[in-house]
N, C-alpha and C positions, 0 to 999 in steps of 0.2 A: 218713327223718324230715324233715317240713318246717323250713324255717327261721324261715320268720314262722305264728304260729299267732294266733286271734282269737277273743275271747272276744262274743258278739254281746251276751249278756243283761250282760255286765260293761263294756262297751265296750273293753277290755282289750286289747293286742297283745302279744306274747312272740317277741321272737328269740333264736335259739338258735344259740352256737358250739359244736365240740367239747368246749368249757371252761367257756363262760361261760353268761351271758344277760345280756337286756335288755329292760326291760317299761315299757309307757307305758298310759295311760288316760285315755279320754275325761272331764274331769271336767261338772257341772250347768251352769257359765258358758262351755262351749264351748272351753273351752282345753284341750292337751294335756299332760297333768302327769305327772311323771316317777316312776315305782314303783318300779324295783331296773335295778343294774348288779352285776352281782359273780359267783356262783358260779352252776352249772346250777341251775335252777328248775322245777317243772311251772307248768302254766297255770291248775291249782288254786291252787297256791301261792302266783303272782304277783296272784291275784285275793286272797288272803287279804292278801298283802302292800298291797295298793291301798285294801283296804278300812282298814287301820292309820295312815292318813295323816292325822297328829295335825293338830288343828283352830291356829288362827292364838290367839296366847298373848292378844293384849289388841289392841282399838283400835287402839293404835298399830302393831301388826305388821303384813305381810303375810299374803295372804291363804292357805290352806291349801296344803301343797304348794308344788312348784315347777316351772314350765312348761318344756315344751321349746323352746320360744321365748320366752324374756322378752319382753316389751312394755312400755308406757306405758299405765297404764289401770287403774282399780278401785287395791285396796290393795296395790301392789308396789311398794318403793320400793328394790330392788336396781339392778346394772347391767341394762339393756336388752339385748337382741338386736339387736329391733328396732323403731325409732324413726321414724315416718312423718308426713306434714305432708302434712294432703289440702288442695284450694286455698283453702277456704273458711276455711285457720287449725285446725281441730283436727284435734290429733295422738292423742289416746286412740284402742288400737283396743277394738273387742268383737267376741268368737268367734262363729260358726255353723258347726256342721259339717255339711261339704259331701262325704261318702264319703272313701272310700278305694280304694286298689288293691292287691293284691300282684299280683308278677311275677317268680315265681321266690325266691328271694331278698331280693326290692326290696319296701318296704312305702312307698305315698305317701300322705298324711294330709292333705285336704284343708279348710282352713280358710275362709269369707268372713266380711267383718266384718259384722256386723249391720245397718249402715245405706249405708256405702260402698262402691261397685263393686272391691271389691281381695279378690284371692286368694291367699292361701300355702298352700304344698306345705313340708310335713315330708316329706325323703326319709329313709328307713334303706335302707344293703343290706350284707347278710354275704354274704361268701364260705362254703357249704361246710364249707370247708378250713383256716379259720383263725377266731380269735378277733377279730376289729377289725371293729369297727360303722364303715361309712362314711356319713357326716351332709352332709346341706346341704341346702339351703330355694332353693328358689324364689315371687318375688313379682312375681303380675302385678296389672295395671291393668287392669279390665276397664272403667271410665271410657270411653268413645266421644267426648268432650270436653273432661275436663278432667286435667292431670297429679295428679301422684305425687310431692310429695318424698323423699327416703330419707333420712334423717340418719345414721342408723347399721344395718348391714345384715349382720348375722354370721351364720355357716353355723349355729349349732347354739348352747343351754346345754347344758351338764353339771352331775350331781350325784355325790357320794357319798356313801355313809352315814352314819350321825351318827356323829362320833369327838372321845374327848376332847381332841385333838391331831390336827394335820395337818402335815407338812411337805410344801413344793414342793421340787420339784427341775429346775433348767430352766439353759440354756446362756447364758454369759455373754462377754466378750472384744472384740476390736478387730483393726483389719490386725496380722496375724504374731503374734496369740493369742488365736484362735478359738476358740470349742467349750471354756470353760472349765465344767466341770462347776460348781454352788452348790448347796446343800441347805440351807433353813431353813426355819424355822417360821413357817406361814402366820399370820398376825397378822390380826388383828380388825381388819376394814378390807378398800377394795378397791385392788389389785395390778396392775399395768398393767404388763405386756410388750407392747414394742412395737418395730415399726421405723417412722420418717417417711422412710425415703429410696426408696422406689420400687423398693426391692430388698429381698431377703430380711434382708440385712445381716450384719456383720462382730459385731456387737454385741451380738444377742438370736439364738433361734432361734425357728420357732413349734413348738415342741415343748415340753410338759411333762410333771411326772411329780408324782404327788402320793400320799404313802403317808399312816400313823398315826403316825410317828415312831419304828418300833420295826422297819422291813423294812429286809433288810442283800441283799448280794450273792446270796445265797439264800436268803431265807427271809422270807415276807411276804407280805401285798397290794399289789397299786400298778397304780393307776388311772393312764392315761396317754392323750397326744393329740398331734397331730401335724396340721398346716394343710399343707394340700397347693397352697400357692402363693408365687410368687418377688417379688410386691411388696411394698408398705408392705402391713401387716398389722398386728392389737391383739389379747392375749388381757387380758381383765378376772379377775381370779381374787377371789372374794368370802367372805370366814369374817363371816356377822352374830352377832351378842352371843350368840346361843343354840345358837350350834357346828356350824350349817349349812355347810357348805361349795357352792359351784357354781362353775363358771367360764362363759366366755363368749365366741367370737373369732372373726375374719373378717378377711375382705380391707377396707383402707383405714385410715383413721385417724382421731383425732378434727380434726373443724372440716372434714372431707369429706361435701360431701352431692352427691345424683345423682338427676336427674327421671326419672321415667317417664313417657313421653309416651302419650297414650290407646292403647289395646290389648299394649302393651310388658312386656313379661318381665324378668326380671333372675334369672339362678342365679348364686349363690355357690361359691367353692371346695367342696370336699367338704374334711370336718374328719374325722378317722378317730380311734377311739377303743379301747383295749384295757383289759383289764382279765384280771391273772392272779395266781397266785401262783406262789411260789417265788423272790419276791425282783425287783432290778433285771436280775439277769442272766437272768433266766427273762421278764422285758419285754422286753428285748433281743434275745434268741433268736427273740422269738415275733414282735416289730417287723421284722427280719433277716427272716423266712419270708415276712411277706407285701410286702415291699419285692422279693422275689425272684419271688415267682408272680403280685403283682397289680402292683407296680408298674414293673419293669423290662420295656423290647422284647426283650431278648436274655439275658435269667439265664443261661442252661447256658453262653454263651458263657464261653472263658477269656479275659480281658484278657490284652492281651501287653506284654511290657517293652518302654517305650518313650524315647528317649533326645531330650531338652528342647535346643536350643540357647540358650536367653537366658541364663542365666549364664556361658554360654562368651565368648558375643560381644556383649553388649546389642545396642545396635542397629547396628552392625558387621557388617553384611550383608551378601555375597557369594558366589556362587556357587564359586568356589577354596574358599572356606572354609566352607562346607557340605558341601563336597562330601570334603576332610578328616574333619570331624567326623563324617561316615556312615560314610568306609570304620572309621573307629575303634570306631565303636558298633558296628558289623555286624561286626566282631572280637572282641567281647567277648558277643555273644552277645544283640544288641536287634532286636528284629522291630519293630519301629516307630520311624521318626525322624518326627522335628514342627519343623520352621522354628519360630522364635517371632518377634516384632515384628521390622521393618525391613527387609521384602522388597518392600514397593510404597512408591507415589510415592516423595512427595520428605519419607519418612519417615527421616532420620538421626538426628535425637532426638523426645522427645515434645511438642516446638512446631509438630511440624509433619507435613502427609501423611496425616493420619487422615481418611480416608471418601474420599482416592483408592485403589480397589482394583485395581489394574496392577501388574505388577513393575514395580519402578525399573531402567530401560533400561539405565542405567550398571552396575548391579550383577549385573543378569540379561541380558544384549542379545540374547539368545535367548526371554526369557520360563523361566518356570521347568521346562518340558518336560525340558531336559535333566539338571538335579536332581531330577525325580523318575525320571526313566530309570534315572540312575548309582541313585539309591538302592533300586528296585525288585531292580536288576541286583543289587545286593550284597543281598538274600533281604529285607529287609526290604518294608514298607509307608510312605505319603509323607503326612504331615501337616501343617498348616500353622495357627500363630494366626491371628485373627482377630477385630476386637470390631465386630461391625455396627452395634451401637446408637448410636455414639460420634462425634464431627469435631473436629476441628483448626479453630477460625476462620483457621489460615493454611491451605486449603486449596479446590481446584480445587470440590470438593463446597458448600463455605459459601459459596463466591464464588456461587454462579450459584442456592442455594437457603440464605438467610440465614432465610427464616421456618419450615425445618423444622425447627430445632430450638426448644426447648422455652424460654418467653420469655414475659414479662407485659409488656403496655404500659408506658413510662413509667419502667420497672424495666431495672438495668442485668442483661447478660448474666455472670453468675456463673461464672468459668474456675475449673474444679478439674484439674490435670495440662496445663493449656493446653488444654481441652477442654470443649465441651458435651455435651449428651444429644440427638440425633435424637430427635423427635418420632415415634414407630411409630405411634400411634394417628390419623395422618393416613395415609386410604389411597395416596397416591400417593408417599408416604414410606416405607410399608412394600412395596410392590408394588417401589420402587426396589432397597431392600435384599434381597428376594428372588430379585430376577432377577440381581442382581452372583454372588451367593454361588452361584444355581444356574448360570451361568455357570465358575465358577470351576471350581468340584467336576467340570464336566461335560469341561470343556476341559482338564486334565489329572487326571483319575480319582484326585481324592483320595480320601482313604480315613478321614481323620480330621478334626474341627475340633479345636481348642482355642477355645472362644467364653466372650472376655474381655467385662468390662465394670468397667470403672476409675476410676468415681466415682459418685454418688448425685445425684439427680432436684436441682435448685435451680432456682427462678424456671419452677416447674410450673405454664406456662399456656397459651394458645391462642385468642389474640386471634381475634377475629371467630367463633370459634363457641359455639354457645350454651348448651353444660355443657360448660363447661372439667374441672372436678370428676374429669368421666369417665376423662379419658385416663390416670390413674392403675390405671385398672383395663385399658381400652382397650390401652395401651404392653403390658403382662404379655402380656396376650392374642394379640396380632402378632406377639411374641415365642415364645410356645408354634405362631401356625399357621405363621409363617418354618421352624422346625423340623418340624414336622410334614409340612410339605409336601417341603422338603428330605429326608427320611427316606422322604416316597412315593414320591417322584421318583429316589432313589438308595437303592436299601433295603440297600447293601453300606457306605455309610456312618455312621461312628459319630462319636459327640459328646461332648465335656469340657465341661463345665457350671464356668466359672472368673467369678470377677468381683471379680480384686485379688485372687486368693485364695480365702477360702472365705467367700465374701459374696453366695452364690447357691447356696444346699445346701439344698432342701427338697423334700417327696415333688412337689412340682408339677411341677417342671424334670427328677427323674429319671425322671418317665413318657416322656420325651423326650430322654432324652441317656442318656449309660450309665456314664460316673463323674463323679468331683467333684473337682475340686482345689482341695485340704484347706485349703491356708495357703502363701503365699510364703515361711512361714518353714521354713527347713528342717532347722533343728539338731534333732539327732536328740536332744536332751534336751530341748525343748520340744515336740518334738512326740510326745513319750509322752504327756504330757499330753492334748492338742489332740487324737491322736486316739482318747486312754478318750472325751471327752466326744462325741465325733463317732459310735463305737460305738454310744452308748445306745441311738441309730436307725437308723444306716445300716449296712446291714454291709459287709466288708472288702472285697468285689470293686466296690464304686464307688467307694474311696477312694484318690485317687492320692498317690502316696508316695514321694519321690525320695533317691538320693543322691547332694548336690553336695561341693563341696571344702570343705578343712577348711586354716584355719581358713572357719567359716560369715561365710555374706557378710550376714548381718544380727547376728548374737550375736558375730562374731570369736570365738567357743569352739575350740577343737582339739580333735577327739575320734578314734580309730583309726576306719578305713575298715571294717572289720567288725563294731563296735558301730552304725555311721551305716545300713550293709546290715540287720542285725540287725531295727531301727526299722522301714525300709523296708519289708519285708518284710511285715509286718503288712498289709498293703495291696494295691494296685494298684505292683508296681514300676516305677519309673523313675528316669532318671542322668539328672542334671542340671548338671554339673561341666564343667568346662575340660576334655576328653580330651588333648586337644594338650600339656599342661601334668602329667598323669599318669606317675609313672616306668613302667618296666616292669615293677618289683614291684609297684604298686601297680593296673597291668591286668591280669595275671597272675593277684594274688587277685581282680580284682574277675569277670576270667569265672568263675572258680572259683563265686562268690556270686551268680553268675545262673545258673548250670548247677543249681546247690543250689536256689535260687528255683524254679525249672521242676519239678525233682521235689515243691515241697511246696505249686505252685502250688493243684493242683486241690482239696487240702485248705482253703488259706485261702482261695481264691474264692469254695467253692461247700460246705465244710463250717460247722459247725455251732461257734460263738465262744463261750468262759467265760473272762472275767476270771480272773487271778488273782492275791493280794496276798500277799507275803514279807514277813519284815522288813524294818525300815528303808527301803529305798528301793527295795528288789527287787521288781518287778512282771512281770507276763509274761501272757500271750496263749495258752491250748491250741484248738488247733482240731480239729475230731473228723469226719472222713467215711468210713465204714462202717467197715472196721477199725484205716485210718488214722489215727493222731494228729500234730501237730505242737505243738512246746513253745517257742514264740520269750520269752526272759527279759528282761530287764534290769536294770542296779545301776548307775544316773549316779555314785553316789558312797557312799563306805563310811567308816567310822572305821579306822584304821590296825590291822591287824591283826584285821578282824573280815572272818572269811568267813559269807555267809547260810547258813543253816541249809536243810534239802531244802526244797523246795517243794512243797507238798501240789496235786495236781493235783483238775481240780473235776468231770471225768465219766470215772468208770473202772469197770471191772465188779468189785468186789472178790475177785468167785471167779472172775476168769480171770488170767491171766499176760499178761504184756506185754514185748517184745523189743526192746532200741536196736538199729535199724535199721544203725548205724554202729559200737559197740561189741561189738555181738554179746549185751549182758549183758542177763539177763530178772529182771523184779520183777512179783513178787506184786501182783494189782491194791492188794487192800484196803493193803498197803505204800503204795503209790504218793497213795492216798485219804488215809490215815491220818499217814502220817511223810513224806510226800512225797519226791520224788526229789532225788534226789541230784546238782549241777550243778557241773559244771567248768566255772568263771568262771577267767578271766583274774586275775590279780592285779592292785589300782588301782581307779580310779576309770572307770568309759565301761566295764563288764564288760559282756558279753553272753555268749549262748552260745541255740544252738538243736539240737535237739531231735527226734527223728523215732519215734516207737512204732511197733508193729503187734501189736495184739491177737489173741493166739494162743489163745482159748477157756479 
């Protein structure tokens, strides 16, 4: 069955997922206007649907319909897509259509304006295999003479169908509390998600989620989206008086604008876009599939547990003592050790030594060869941080190139952590940082990065050249071919995508690196939280997840070592604790809980995630790979003498039986659906308890 189907006498396009569709149409003023997103359709249907396209209310409204690119032009007084200044001062555009192509999959939609040399390209492409329409537009200058302004340049609008009610749903929070889930009612008016800082940010996600205010964990519609890039970004979300809902979002921000010089191109991120039923957890599922087959290098791989040293030693760096803390990890059962900060220059705290890349001679006088020997030797694999983007004004790097970082005339330079931002978007700036890092990787065969970045863009500018504007986009960009080419160049090489935490977590950065780490915060009752909201899109084998000491070095909380595993678990494992300072009981259980990790690893990496909700504060996590299941719970805190009731598990076959892997004891599927299972929590507060099935027919 094709993907894209076309209707010539209707000018009509229909793509089609497994599940869904999505149909657009040529309308009489040249513009491409948006007909149905939602259930499977024929292409009878979508033309019947296109022809229902109620006329515009009065004068005052918009004009009929709603385009898949907003503009400035004729009766449209919503947010724009896009926003153009040709040189002559107007900025109205008007449509002629210029053909189309499919290819495969891929439908491009070609737009000129009616009087101006400029072209836009509508791309669609579906995979196949999955429900997610991927979007973004291309805008050239066919102009031989004169530029292009862009004021505002976004990949895609969205629509949904008329509803008397809408609520969004989208990620909120800050350093050490990320990924906070919000759900409200979209209000009449327009909505701005944004980040200004040159990063994905700690703050906003570019992901949302928009039902009818009536879809629950399983049960419902919901239209969803997701921007596939790590800098400043805006989504516009728009409810007009008469219950229209669209949105609208791209790379940059307001008061960013960007020339196109005569014959010059510009593509946008790609915007991906889903639409399913069966509630949020059924979005999730389906977000989780294609993050796995479209957007990761390495899906089937299993992550391995990997042991952090910065909380053991901040910047407390030496070779003795690294070399302790591996033989300790590599006894407890960690296939990956990772140096963190304070292994080059004259890095001892954060004033200083950032963007000299050498060991510090004092600390390593061998260079780090023989730290990664002893750690190789003891079965693991050799890691190391790194934030390339970043400098120390006290440092070897700033001295000798002071204009490559990122600076406005006349404007003082903005230290955040004792630190600026490298300018990437200068190429002799990005060619520098490429060749350190391929250098590094090549001269002792690392195997991991951890790539930080630990502050946000200020005094974004670029004296002496002539679209400063750009480098906002330009910076991302250097950033994605740094990695890219490091991955061609060493393709046994993998990537952590950190930035302070989880202040660079979007589908852009995971087509290039292969997890995320989540949040600096590590307390394992805050991070129940941080990572439901982190779920909604990503699933569990990019999300790294540690457990350090207790009390937590940010929250001071005390919780048992097996509640903190429990948490962890959910994830991508990793220790991040003081070993040196661990009793023996407390290594003792903790191999015990990476020996257990390993058996239910291949479940939670590479199976298939349902929420699930108890009472009171009892939540938990079932993951499902072929007959496998895994049950990880949790209860931060309880009323005195209140044990939670079973926990109804959310994918079971009702007419088969199911066997605890560890008790031996079997339940009835529809039991387990119905009255749910039955959990031996700990008494107290910090309860956990996990969980192993196998579905016996």
């Amino acid at each position: 069955m094709p993907t894209v189907l076309f209707h010539p006498d209707h000018r009509l396009w229909l793509l089609r997922g497994p599940t869904a569709a999505y149909a657009v149409r040529l309308a009489e003023d040249g513009a491409v206007r948006h007909v149905h997103w939602g259930a499977p359709i024929t292409l009878d249907q979508a033309v019947q649907a296109g022809e229902r396209t109620s006329p515009a209310a009065s004068s005052f409204e918009a004009v009929a319909g709603v385009d898949e690119l907003t503009v400035e032009g004729g009766a449209r007084f919503g947010p724009p897509s896009l926003l153009v200044r040709f040189s002559d001062g107007t900025r109205a555009l008007q449509w002629r259509y210029a053909g189309h192509d499919v290819d495969g999959g891929h439908l491009s939609i070609h737009l000129d304006d009616q009087h101006y040399p400029l072209r836009v390209t509508l791309h669609y492409h579906m995979h196949p295999d999955s429900d997610v329409l991927e979007r973004w537009t291309t805008v050239r200058n066919l102009d031989a003479h004169h530029p292009v302004t862009l004021l505002r340049c976004d990949s895609a609008t969205w629509t949904v169908p008329g509803r008397p009610h809408y609520r969004l749903s989208h990620l909120v929070g800050g350093w050490n509390s990320e990924f906070q889930l919000r759900r409200t009612e979209i209000p009449v008016a327009e909505t701005v998600l944004t980040s200004r800082r040159g990063m994905t940010s700690h703050h906003a996600n570019p992901w949302i989620a928009v039902d009818d205010g009536t879809a629950t964990e399983e049960h419902g519609e919901v239209w969803s989206t997701a921007l596939a890039w790590s800098g400043s970004w805006r989504i516009t979300v728009h409810r007009d008086p008469v219950g229209r809902t669209t949105w609208t979002g791209g790379f940059g921000h307001e008061g960013l604008t960007w020339t196109l010089a005569p014959g010059e191109a510009l593509d946008t991120p790609t915007v991906a876009g889903l639409y399913s039923v069966g509630g949020f957890g059924s979005a999730s599922r389906a977000w989780h599939g294609y993050v796995r087959r479209h957007v990761l290098s390495h899906p089937d791989e299993t992550r391995p547990v990997l042991y952090n040293s910065w909380e053991a030693t901040g910047f407390d760096v030496d070779e003795a003592g690294q070399m302790a803390l591996a033989a300790r990890a590599a006894s407890l059962g960690v296939e990956l050790f990772v140096m963190d900060d304070g292994w080059f220059g004259a890095r001892s705290s954060e004033h200083a030594g950032l963007g000299d890349w050498v060991p510090n001679p004092a600390r390593f006088p061998t260079g780090l060869r023989p730290l990664a020997s002893e750690v190789r030797r003891l079965g693991m694999r050799f890691g190391l941080w790194v934030e390339p983007e970043m400098v120390n004004p006290d440092s070897d790097l700033y001295r000798a190139h002071p204009d490559w970082v990122l600076h406005m005339a006349n404007r003082d330079r903005t230290e955040m952590r004792h630190q600026l931002v490298l300018n990437l978007a200068r190429p002799d700036a990005a060619e520098w940082t490429h060749s350190w890092l391929d250098r590094l990787v090549s001269k002792h065969d690392i195997d991991f990065l951890k790539w930080d970045a630990n502050r946000p863009f200020t005094e974004a500018g670029w004296p002496g050249h002539g679209d400063p504007d750009r480098l906002w986009i330009a910076h991302t960009r250097a950033v994605y071919q740094i990695m890219d080419r490091l991955r061609a160049d060493h393709p046994d090489l993998r990537i952590e995508a950190c930035a302070g935490g989880g202040g660079r977590a979007d589908l852009g950065v995971l087509a290039r690196t292969d997890q995320v780490w989540t949040s600096d915060n590590t307390d394992p009752v805050d991070r129940i939280g941080i990572q439901h909201g982190f779920g909604q899109l990503y699933p569990a084998q990019v999300m790294g997840a540690w457990v350090t000491d207790s009390p937590n070095v940010a929250t001071a909380r005390r919780t048992p070592l097996r509640f903190r595993f429990h948490v962890a678990m959910a994830g991508v494992l990793g220790i991040g604790g003081d070993l040196t300072a661990w009793t023996e009981e407390e290594l003792t259980e903790a191999a015990g809980l990476i020996a257990t990790y390993k058996l239910i690893r291949p479940v939670v990496q590479h199976g298939t995630a349902y929420r699930l909700r108890g009472d009171g504060t009892l939540t938990g996590m079932q993951y499902v790979h072929g007959d496998d299941h895994v049950l990880l719970a949790w209860c931060p805190t309880r009323r005195f003498g209140h044990q939670p009731p079973p926990l109804r598990l959310a994918s079971v076959d009702v007419a088969a039986t199911y066997r605890d892997l560890e008790s031996g004891a079997t339940y009835p599927g529809a039991l387990l659906r119905h009255a749910g299972l039955p959990l031996d929590l700990p008494p107290g507060d910090h309860a956990s308890t996990l969980v192993r099935l196998r579905h016996l027919g």
